[in-house]
Structure formats: structure tokens, C-alpha cells
C-alpha positions in Angstrom: 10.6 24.9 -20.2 8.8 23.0 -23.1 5.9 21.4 -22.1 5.9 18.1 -24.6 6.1 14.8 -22.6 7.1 11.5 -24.6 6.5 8.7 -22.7 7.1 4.9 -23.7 6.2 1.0 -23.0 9.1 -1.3 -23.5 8.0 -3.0 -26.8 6.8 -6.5 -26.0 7.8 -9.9 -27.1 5.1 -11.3 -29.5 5.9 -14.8 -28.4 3.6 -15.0 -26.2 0.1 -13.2 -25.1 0.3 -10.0 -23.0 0.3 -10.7 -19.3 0.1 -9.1 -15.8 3.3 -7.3 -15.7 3.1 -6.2 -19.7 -0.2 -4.6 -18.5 1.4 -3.2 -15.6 3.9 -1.2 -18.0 1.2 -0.1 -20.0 -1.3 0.8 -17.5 1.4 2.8 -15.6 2.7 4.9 -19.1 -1.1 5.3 -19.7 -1.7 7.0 -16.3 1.2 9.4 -16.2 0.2 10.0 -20.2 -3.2 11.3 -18.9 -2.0 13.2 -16.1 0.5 15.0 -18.2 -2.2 16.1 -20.5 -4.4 17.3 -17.2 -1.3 19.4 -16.4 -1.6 21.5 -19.8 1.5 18.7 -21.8 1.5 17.6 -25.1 2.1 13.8 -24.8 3.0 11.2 -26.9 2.7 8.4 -25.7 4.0 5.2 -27.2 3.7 1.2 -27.1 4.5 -1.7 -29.2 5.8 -5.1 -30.3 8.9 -6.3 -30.9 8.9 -9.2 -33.6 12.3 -9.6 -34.7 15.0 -12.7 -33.1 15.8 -15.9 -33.2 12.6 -16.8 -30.6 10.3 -15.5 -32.5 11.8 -17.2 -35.8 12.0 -20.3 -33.9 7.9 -19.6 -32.7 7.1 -19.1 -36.3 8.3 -23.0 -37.8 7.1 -24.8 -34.7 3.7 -23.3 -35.3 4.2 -24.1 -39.2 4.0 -20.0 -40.0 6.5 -17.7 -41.5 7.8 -15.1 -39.1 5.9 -12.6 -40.8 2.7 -14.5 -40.5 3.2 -15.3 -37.1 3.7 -11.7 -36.0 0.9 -10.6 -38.1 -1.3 -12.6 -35.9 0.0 -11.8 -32.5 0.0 -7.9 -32.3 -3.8 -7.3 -32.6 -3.7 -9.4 -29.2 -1.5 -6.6 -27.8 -4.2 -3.8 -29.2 -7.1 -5.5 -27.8 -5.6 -5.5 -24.4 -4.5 -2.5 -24.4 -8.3 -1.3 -25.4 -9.7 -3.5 -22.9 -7.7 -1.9 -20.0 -8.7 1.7 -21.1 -5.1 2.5 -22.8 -5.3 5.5 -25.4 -1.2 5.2 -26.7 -0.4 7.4 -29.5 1.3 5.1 -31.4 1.9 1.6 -31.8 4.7 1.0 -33.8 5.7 -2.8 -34.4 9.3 -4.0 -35.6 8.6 -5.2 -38.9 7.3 -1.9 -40.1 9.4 -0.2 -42.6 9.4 3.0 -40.8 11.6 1.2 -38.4 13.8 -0.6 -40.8 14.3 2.5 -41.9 15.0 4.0 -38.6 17.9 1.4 -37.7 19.4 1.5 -40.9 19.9 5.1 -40.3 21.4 5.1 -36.9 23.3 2.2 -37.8 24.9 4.3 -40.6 25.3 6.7 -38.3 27.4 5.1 -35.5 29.4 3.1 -38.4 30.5 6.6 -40.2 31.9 7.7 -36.5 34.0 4.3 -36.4 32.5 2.7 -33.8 31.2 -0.5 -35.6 34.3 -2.7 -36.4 34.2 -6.7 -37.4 35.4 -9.5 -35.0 34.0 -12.8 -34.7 32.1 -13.8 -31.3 32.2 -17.2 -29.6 30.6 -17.7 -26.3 27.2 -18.4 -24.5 24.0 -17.0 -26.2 20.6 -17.1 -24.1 17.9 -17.1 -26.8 15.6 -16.2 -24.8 16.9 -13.4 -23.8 18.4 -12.7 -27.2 21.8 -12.3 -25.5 25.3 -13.3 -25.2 26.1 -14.2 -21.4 29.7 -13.1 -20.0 31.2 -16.2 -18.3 31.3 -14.4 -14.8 27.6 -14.3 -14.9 26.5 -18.0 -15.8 25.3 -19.9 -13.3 26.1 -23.3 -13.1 28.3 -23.7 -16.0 25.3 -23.3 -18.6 22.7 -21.3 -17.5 21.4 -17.9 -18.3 21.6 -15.8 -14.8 17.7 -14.0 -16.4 15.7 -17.0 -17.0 17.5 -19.9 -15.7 17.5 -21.7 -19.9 20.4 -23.3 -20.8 22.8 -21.4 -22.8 24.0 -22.6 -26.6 27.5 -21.6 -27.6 27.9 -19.5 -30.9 30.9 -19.1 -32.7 30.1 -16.4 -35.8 31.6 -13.8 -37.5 29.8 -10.7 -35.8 30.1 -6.5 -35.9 30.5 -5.0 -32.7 29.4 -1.8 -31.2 32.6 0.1 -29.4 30.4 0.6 -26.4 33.3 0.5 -24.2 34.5 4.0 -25.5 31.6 5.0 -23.8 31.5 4.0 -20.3 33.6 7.0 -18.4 30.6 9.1 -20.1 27.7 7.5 -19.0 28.7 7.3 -15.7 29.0 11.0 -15.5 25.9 11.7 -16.9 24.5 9.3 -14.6 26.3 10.8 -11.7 25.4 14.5 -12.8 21.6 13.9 -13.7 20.4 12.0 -10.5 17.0 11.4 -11.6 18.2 9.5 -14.6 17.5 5.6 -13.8 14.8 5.4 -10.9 14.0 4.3 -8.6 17.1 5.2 -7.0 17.8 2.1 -5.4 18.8 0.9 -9.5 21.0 3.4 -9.7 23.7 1.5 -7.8 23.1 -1.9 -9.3 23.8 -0.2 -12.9 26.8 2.0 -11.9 28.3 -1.1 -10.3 28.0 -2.8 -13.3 29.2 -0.1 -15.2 32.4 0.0 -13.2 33.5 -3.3 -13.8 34.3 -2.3 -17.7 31.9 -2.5 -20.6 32.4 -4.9 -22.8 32.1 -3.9 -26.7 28.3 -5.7 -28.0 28.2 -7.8 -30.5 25.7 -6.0 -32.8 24.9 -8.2 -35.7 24.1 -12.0 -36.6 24.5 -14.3 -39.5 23.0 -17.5 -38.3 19.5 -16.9 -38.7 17.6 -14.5 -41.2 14.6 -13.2 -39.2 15.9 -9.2 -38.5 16.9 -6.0 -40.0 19.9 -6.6 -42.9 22.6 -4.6 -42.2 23.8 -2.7 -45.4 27.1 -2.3 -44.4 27.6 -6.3 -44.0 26.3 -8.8 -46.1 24.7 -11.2 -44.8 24.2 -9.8 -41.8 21.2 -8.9 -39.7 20.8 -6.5 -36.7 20.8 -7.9 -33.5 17.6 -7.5 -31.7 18.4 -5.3 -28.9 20.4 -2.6 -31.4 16.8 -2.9 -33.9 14.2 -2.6 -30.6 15.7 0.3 -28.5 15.7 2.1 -31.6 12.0 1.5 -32.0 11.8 5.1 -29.0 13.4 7.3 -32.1 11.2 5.9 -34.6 8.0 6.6 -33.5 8.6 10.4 -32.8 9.9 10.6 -36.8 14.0 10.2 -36.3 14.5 8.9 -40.0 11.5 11.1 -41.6 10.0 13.7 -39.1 12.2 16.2 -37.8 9.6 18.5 -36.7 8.3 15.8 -34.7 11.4 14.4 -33.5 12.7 17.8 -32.3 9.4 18.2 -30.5 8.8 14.9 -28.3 12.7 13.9 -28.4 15.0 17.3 -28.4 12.6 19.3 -26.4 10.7 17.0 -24.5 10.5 15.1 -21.4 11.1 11.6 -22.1 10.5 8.5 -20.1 10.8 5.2 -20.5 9.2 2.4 -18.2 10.1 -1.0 -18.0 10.5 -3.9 -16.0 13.8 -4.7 -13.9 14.8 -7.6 -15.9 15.6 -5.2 -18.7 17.2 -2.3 -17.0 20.4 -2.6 -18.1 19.5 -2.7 -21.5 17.9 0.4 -21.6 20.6 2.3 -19.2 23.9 0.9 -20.4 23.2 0.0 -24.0 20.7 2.2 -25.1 22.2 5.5 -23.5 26.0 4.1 -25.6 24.3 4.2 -28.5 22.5 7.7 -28.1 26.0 9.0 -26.9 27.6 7.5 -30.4 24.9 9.1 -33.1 25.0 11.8 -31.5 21.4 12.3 -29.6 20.3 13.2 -26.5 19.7 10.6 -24.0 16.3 9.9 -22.2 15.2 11.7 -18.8 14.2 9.0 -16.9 14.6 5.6 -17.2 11.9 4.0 -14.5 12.4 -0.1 -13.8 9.3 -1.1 -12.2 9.4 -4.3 -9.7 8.2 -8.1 -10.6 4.3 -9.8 -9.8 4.2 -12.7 -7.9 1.1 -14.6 -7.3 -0.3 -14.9 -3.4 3.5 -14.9 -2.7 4.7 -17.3 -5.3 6.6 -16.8 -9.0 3.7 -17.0 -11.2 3.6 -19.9 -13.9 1.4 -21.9 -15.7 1.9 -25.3 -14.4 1.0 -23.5 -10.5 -2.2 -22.5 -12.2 -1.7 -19.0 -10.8 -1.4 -17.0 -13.5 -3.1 -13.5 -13.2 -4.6 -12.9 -16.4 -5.8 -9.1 -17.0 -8.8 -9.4 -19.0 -10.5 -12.7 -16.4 -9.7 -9.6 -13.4 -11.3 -6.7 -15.4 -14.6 -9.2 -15.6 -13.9 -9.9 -11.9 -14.0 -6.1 -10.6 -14.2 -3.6 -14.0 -11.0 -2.2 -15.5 -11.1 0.9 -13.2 -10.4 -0.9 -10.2 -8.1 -3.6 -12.1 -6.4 -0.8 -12.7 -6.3 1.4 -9.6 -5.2 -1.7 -7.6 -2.2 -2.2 -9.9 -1.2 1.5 -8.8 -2.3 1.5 -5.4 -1.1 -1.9 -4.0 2.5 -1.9 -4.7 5.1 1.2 -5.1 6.1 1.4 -8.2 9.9 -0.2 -8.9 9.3 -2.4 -6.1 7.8 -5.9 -6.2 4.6 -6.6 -5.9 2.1 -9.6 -4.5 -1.5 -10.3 -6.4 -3.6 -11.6 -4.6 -7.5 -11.5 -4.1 -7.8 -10.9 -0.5 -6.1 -8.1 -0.6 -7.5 -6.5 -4.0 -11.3 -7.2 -3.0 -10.3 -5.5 0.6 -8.6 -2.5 -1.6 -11.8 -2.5 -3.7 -14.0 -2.1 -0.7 -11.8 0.0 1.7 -10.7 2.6 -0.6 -13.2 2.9 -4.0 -16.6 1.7 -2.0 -15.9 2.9 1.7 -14.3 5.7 1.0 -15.0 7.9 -3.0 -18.3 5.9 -3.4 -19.8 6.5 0.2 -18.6 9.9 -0.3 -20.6 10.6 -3.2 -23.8 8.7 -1.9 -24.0 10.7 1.3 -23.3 13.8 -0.5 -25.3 13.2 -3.8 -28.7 11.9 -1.0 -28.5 15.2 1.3 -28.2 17.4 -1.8 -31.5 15.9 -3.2 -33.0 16.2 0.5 -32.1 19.1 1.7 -32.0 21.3 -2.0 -33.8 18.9 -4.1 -29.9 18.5 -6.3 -30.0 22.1 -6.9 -27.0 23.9 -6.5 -28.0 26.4 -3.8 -26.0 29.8 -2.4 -23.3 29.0 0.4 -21.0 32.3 2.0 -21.1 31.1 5.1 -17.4 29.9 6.0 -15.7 28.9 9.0 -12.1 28.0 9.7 -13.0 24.4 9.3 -12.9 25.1 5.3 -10.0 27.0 4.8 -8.0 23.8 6.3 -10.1 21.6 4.0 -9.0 24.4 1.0 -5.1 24.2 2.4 -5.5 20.4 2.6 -6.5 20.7 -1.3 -3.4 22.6 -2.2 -0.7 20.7 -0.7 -2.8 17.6 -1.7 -2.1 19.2 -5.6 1.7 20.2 -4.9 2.0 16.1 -3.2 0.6 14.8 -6.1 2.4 16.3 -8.7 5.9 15.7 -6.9 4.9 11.9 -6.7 4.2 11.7 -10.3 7.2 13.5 -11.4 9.3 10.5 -9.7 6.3 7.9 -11.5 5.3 7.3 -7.6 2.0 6.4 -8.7 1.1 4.6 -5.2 2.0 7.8 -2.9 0.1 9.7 -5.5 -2.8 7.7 -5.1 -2.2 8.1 -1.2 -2.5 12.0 -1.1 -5.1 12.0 -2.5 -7.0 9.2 -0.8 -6.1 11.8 2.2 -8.1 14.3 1.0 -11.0 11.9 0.2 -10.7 11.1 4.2 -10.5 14.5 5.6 -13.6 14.8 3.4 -15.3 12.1 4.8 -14.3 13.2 8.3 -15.5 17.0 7.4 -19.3 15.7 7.0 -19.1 14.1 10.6 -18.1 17.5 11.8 -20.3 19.5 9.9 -22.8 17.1 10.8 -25.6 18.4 7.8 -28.5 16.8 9.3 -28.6 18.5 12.5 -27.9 22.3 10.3 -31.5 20.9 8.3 -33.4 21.5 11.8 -32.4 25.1 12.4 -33.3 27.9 10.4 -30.5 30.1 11.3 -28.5 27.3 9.7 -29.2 26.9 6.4 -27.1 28.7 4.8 -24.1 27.3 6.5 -25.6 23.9 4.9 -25.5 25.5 1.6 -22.1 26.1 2.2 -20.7 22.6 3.5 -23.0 20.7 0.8 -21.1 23.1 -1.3 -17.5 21.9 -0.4 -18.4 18.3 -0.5 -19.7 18.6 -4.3 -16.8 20.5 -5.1 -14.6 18.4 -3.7 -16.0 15.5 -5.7 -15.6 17.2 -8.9 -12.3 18.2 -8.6 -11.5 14.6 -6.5 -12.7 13.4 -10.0 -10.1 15.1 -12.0 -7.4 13.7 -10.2 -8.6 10.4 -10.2 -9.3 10.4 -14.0 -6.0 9.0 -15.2 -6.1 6.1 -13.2 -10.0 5.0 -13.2 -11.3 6.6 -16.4 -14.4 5.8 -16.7 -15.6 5.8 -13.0 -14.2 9.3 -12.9 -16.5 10.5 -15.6 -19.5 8.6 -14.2 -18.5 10.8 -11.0 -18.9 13.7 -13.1 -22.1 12.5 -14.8 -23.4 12.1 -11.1 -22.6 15.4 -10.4 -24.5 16.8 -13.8 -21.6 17.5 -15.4 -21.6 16.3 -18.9 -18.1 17.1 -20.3 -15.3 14.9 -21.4 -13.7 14.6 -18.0 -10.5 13.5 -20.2 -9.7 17.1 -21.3 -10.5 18.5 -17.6 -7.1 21.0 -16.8 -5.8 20.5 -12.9 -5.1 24.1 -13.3 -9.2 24.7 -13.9 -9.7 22.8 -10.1 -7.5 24.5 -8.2 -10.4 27.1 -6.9 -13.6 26.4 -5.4 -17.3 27.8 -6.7 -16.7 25.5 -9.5 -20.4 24.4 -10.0 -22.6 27.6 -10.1 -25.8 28.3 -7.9 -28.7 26.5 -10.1 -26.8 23.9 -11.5 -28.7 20.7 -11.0 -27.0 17.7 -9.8 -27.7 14.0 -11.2 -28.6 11.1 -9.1 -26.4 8.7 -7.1 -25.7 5.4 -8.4 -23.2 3.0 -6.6 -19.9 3.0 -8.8 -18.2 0.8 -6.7 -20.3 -2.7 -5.6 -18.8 -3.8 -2.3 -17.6 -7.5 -3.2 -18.0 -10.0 -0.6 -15.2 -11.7 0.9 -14.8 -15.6 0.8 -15.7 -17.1 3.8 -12.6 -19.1 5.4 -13.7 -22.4 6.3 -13.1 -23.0 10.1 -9.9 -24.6 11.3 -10.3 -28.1 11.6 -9.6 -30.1 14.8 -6.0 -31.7 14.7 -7.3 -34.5 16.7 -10.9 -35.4 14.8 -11.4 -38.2 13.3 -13.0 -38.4 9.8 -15.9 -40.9 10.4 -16.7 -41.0 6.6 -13.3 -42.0 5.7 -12.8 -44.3 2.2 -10.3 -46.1 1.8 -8.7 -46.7 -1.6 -8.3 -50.1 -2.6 -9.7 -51.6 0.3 -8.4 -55.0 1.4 -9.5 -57.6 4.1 -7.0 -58.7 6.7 -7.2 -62.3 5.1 -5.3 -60.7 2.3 -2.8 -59.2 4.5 -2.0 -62.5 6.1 -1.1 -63.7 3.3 1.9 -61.5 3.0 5.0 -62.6 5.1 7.3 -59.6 6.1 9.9 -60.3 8.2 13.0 -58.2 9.9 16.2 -59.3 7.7 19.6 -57.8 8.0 21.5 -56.4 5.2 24.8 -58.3 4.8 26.2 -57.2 1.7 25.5 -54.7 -1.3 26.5 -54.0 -4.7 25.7 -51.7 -8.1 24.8 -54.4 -11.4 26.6 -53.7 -13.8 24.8 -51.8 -16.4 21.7 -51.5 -14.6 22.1 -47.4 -13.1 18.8 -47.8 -11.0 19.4 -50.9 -9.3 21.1 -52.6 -6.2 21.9 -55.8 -5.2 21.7 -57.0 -1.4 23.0 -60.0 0.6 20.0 -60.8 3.5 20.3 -62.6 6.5 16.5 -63.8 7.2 15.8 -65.9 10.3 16.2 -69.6 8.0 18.9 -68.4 5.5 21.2 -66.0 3.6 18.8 -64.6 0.1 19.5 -62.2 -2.5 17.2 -59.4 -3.4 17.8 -56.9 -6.0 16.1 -52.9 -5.4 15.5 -49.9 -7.4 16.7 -47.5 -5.1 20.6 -47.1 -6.4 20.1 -43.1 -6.9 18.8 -42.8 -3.3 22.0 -44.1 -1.8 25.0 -42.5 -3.0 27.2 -44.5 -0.5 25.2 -48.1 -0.4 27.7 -49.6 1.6 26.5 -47.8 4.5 23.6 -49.8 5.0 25.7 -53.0 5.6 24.3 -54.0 8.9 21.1 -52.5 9.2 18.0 -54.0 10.2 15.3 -53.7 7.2 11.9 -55.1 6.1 11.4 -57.4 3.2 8.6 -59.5 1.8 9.8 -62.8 1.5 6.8 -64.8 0.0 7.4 -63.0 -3.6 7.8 -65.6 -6.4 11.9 -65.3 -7.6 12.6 -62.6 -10.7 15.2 -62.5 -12.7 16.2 -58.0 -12.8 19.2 -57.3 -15.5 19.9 -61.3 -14.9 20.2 -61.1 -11.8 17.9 -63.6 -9.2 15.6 -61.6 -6.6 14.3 -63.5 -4.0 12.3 -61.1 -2.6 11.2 -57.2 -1.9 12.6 -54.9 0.1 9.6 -52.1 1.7 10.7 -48.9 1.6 8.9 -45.3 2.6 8.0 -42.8 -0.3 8.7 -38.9 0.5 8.8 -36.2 -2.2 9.4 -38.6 -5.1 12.6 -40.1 -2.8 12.3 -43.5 -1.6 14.5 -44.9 1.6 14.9 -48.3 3.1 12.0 -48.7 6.3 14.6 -49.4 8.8 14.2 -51.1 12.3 15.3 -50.6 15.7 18.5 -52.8 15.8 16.7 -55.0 19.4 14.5 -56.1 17.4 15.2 -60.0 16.6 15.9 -61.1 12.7 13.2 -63.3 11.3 10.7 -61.1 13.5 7.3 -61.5 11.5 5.3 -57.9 11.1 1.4 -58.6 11.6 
């Protein structure tokens, strides 16, 4: 078996800046990027933009740009990120590069030659912001995109479709025969499902806007934009000019994609189709990760809850930004961001547990053997379970990562980090200091813990860069911990006797917790209460509300918002007209009830209509209703 590894980011949208769940992606490829290459893999490991559409065209003239222009400056905000957050891709291909054109020119000539590319015309409900045509069976409430929720625009164009319903009977039995082929499992049934209810051919190229790929084969044409990005995963591994390359990553190696759940039927209906028609092989895995939400709510920018990557990584460094993003959530399901709960991650696991791991053992090393590496052959049973715990802990690990279960990775080895905390409470190294006959046995336990760190450190490495090495610095080693082999820390003696270890340093600052404020008593009173617009009761004797009873009422014509009521006061019969016609769908039914009004108001004239008066009404969640009264009470009843 080949040991090449291609791994890839969906390519992002450049309409907007990269976010929480785009850095989720990314952060995810990166990690299972670096681990493949600590398990002896070439990788290649890819990420991108995607710049062609109608959105982005659209982005471009409101902002006064040309598409072009407007792409141009929104990728370097995708680089930055992705340096910020400690990403090393490969590549970074973008949409409008001419490798790519030349890419999807090539596969489309491809499919076309084999006869699956015919001409039709298309009418029916286009979501552009999902650059997608919406089946009726799937819009919700007449007009609305099932994704996003945007209102749908009909299009009726002359299009080329793909014959993707040729297709279908053999991607379900490659999806039935490879089972690890979409994951998490649980997405394997939505897709088959989907599947099973008859492809429909896709409508693979537009003519009403000019911002895309032109399609050679049809003037005036350009490449729809989910044909042009998925094609972007055979461009960067040299499909139209590297075969060497392409035969490498593609043919002979693993390759995964990762992307968010919103897209997964893209990437394992449409994608795999076209694959089958030119003639390729289709990916290994396709891995649909779960949605953020925000302290339990969909995150948006009018809630003010956005989580924004590069304000968290000032908050608590990009290691534990991104070892939370691993640890809190299982990948493919959703997840919940919220502080609490990633400053008590941050404290339990990197500063309870790895960082007061290394202090203890970094402070008895210098005590006991002044940080020098000292001879240790005296064993007891107690190690060989620590060293069995280490090998399953390696086999766990792996296995998780194979199925991208980043979290139970992150788990197993958070176990051993445990059982090594536990093993310097039963080794107990300060009472083997006091006794001669002991020493040696402390040289060997000191041992373990050291060793444990540094190859603790290697595992770690692909999810916290940088506070791996610093582990490794702490230790006195000085190598790139980047090119450290899982294979090299699968024995022990790893650090030989005379090796001087550095100093401890805390890597991982406990954060304090906000302080909840106590729980206020229901039944206090607020003694420094202000009032807004205070009045004095003078002022409210001057207003004369009275009990009236509703008699008759009526919609004004051409006045939507308004009402028009028959009173019965305690003197006479008035007429008062109210704004609260869209409150009352059935008005009539207040005939007869008891109601306040203030009937001291000069006369109006509303739509030319008299009002002799006001009728008081409560306000509830931008709703207004009629303050009714209890039907004893007498009409003409003054409220004081």
C-alpha cells in the first residue's frame, strides 16, 4: 500500500471573511495533514477559494469592483487566517487561476466526448446563494431555498446538462461496497436516500451572467459553479499538466475531502457522477463535519455572537483555539462555542492535566538530578502497564484518525496523560529521595515521566504546534518536533543518560473564570429605581379613562392598519378609530367587550374619518391588544 495522503478543504466562498466553521475545516485537514506525515506519508494537503458565480459577480458591482478585483482582494484574507491558526497547506489554488480554467475545460471535454453533456433549456427556482437550482419537492413555502431560507428567483435559459442520472445505480454500489466512503456514517443514509429517489440530470452551464469559466463547446456559455469548483481537487495535484503528480496524490493515494454538512451532497452525488463519467477514480472518504452554534444559538451578526477566530487566538493562543475545536465536539456532529466551557477545557485538560505534568516532572528532575538525565533499570510491574497503556494508546489513536475522529483521538491520549499523572502519586518520588536504597528506582520513574512527555509531545504536535515544541524545548530537545516519526516513539530510553533537561515554564496559564453574579431576590425591591419620564399625579388627573363598551366595528376603506369602533360611554354613543386592524383578524369578535378609552383627547380626523377618542391597549412582542375589563364592571367607570 502507497503511502501518499491527499487531503482537501472545501474551497471557500470569497464573499465574505473566513469564519468559525471555515476554520474548523481547515484546522481539522491541517491536523490529520500533520499526523499523516508523523506516520511516515507524503501529504498534500490542499485549500482554497472559490471566486466564480453569480454572488460573487453581484459582490463585485455593489462594492463598485470588477469580479476580478474584488477576488484579488479577498483571498489574501483566507492566507492570513490560515497562517494565524498555524495551517501549513500545500497548495492554495484559487478559481480564477488559469491552471484551473484549464483543468475544467479539460474534463469538460472529456465528459462531452463520452455523450453525457446534451443541450436543453432549464426553467425553475435558482437559489443564488447557493448557486443552485431547487427541485419543487424541496422548497419551502412556495419560494424559499430549503439551505439558507433566501427567496428563490425563477430562470428560464437555455442550459447544457450533465447526464448524471446515468449514473446513479453506480454510485450507490460503490457507496454500498466501500462503507467508509461518506462519514460519518450516520450521512451515509441521508445521501443514499436521496439517491434513491432518482437523480435528476444538472444543469451544467449558464448564459445569464458572464463571471465563470466559458465553455468551448457552447458559445456563450459559462460553467456552472459547482461543475468549475469540485474540479478545483484534480487541479491542484496536476490533472490537466502533471501526471506524475496526479498519479501520485490522486491514482495512488489516499484522498479525503472534508466539508461541512450543508455541502455533502454536492461532493457525494455530483462530484463522484462526474469522476464516474471522465473516467477517474473517486475519493476515499468524503467527511461532513457538523454546524457551530453560539452558547446554544445559530450564530449571526445582528445576535452579536459571532465567534471570530483570530479575537479567540488573542483570547487563549492558537494552540488551545485549536485543540478546543478538536476536543469539544466529535467531528460530523454539531457543536456549541461557548466560553465557559472552552476556558474550563483550557484549564482541565492543557493546564491541570499536560502542563502540571511537565512542571512536577521538569521541578523533581532539577531537584533530585539537578535536569540531568540520570541511569534508571530498576523496573516494576507498575511500568510495563504504563508501556502497554502506551501501545494501545498508539493503535487507539491511529484508528480514530483513520475515521477523522479527531475528538476520541484527543481522548486516548488525554488517558495516557492521566495514568501518567496518577503513576507519580504511586510512585510517590519524594519519599524514594529519603532512602538510599531507592535511588535508583527514582532514576527510573523520573525516567518514564520525561519520556512520556516527549513522546506525549509528538502526538500532540498536530493539533497544538507550537506548545508541543515548546514541550520539547523544555525537555532540551532542540529539533523540529514537526518532522518527529510516531514510529521513532514507540520505545522508551529515548533521552540518553546525560542529556540535560531545560527548565519549566507554564505553557498553559490557567484562565480565570467569570464570576456569576448572585441570584437576585424575586421579591426585592430596587430602592434606586428611576423612572423614565417621570410625571406627577396632577398630570394624571388630568387624563379621563373610562370603561366603554364596544358596540360596533369596521375596516376603512383603504386605510389596511386601521379600525373603526362604535362606543357606548356612560353619557353617549362616540366613534373612535385604532391602529390595531392586523391584530384582529376577526374584529367583529370584540362586539361587546368591555374596554378602556381616553375620552378627554381633542377629535382627529384618521383616513377622514372622526375619532373621538383613544382606545389603551397592552404592548407584547411588537403585538398590541385591546386592555379589556371584567364584564361587572359598570360602563362610564372612571380609572384613577
Amino acid at each position: 500500500m502507497s503511502k501518499n495522503f491527499y487531503v482537501t478543504t472545501p474551497i471557500y466562498y470569497v464573499n465574505g471573511d473566513p469564519h468559525v466553521g471555515s476554520a474548523y475545516t481547515t484546522i481539522a485537514a491541517d491536523v490529520i495533514a500533520k499526523y499523516k506525515k508523523s506516520m511516515g506519508y507524503d501529504v498534500f494537503f490542499l485549500t482554497g477559494t472559490d471566486e466564480h458565480g453569480q454572488k460573487v459577480e453581484e459582490a463585485a458591482k455593489d462594492r463598485g469592483l470588477t469580479p476580478q478585483e474584488w477576488t484579488d482582494s479577498m483571498a489574501p484574507r483566507f492566507l492570513d487566517m490560515w497562517k494565524a491558526l498555524d495551517i501549513n497547506q500545500t497548495d492554495f489554488i484559487r478559481t480564477t487561476q488559469e491552471r484551473h480554467k484549464d483543468a475544467v475545460k479539460k474534463i469538460l471535454k472529456v465528459v462531452h466526448d463520452k455523450g453525457d453533456i446534451y443541450k436543453g433549456e432549464y426553467e425553475g427556482k435558482y437559489c443564488v446563494s447557493c448557486e443552485t437550482f431547487v427541485p419543487e419537492n424541496q422548497i419551502v413555502n412556495e419560494k424559499h431555498c430549503p439551505d439558507c431560507g433566501k427567496e428563490l428567483r425563477i430562470v428560464k435559459e437555455e442550459s447544457y446538462f450533465f447526464k448524471m442520472s446515468k449514473y446513479q445505480d453506480a454510485l450507490l454500489e460503490h457507496i454500498e461496497a466501500n462503507p467508509d466512503f461518506i462519514l460519518p456514517h450516520s450521512r451515509k443514509n441521508e445521501v443514499t436516500s436521496f439517491i434513491k429517489q432518482g437523480l435528476q440530470d444538472l444543469s451544467i452551464s449558464r448564459n445569464t451572467f458572464e463571471w465563470g469559466i466559458p465553455i468551448e463547446f457552447a458559445e456563450g456559455h459559462i460553467t456552472y459553479v459547482w461543475f468549475d469548483a469540485l474540479t478545483n481537487y484534480l487541479t491542484a495535484v496536476g490533472y490537466e499538466n502533471n501526471p506524475e503528480l496526479f498519479d501520485k496524490f490522486w491514482n495512488n493515494g489516499e484522498v479525503v475531502h472534508l466539508l461541512g454538512k450543508d455541502i455533502l451532497r454536492f461532493h457525494a452525488i455530483i462530484w463522484p457522477c462526474m469522476l464516474l463519467s471522465a473516467g477517474e477514480k473517486l475519493p476515499d472518504k468524503i467527511v461532513a463535519h457538523g454546524w457551530w452554534t453560539s452558547q446554544g444559538e445559530k450564530m449571526s451578526k445582528s445576535k452579536g455572537n459571532v465567534v471570530a477566530p483570530l479575537d479567540e487566538v488573542k483570547k487563549y493562543g492558537v494552540d488551545a483555539f485549536r485543540y478546543c475545536l478538536m476536543r469539544e465536539v466529535n467531528f460530523g456532529n454539531d457543536g456549541d462555542y461557548s466560553t465557559p466551557s472552552i476556558v474550563t477545557r483550557i484549564n482541565s485538560d492543557l493546564a491541570n492535566d499536560l502542563g502540571n505534568l511537565l512542571n512536577r516532572t521538569l521541578g523533581m528532575y532539577g531537584k533530585y538530578f539537578n535536569s540531568t538525565i540520570v541511569k534508571g533499570d530498576k523496573f516494576e510491574p507498575l511500568d510495563e502497564s504504563v508501556k502497554t497503556l502506551w501501545d494501545e494508546t498508539l493503535e487507539n489513536v491511529d484508528s480514530h484518525m483513520s475515521k477523522l475522529e479527531f475528538s476520541k483521538a484527543l481522548e486516548a491520549i488525554w488517558k495516557f496523560i492521566s495514568r501518567m499523572n496518577k503513576y507519580v502519586d504511586e510512585t510517590a518520588p519524594w519519599l524514594l529521595i529519603k532512602d538510599e536504597s531507592t535511588l535508583e528506582r527514582l532514576g527510573t520513574v523520573m525516567n518514564f515521566l520525561v519520556q512520556a512527555l516527549y513522546k506525549v509531545a509528538v502526538l500532540t504536535a498536530p493539533y497544538m504546534p507550537t506548545a508541543s515544541q515548546k514541550i520539547w524545548n523544555q525537555l532540551g530537545v532542540t529539533k523540529n518536533i514537526m518532522e518527529a516519526q510516531i514510529e521513532d516513539v514507540k520505545g522508551w530510553n529515548l533521552l540518553p543518560v546525560g542529556h540535560i533537561l531545560g527548565n519549566a515554564e507554564p505553557i498553559f496559564p490557567r484562565l480565570e473564570t467569570e464570576k456569576k453574579a448572585p441570584k437576585k431576590d424575586p421579591m426585592a425591591i430596587n430602592e434606586d429605581l428611576e423612572v423614565e419620564n417621570p410625571i406627577e399625579i396632577s398630570d394624571f388627573d388630568k387624563v379621563d379613562i373610562q370603561v366603554v363598551e364596544i358596540l360596533e366595528v369596521s375596516n376603512i376603506e383603504g386605510a389596511d392598519k386601521l379600525l373603526k369602533f362604535k362606543v357606548k360611554t356612560g353619557k353617549e354613543v362616540r366613534q373612535i378609530v385604532s391602529g390595531i386592524a392586523k391584530y384582529y383578524s376577526n374584529p367583529e369578535e370584540l362586539v361587546g367587550k368591555k374596554v378602556l378609552a381616553i375620552l378627554n383627547l381633542s377629535a382627529v380626523t384618521l383616513k377622514g374619518v372622526l375619532s373621538q377618542g383613544m382606545l389603551l391597549s397592552s404592548s407584547e412582542k411588537k403585538k398590541l391588544k385591546l386592555v379589556e375589563i371584567d364584564s361587572s364592571v359598570k360602563i362610564g367607570a372612571k380609572i384613577k
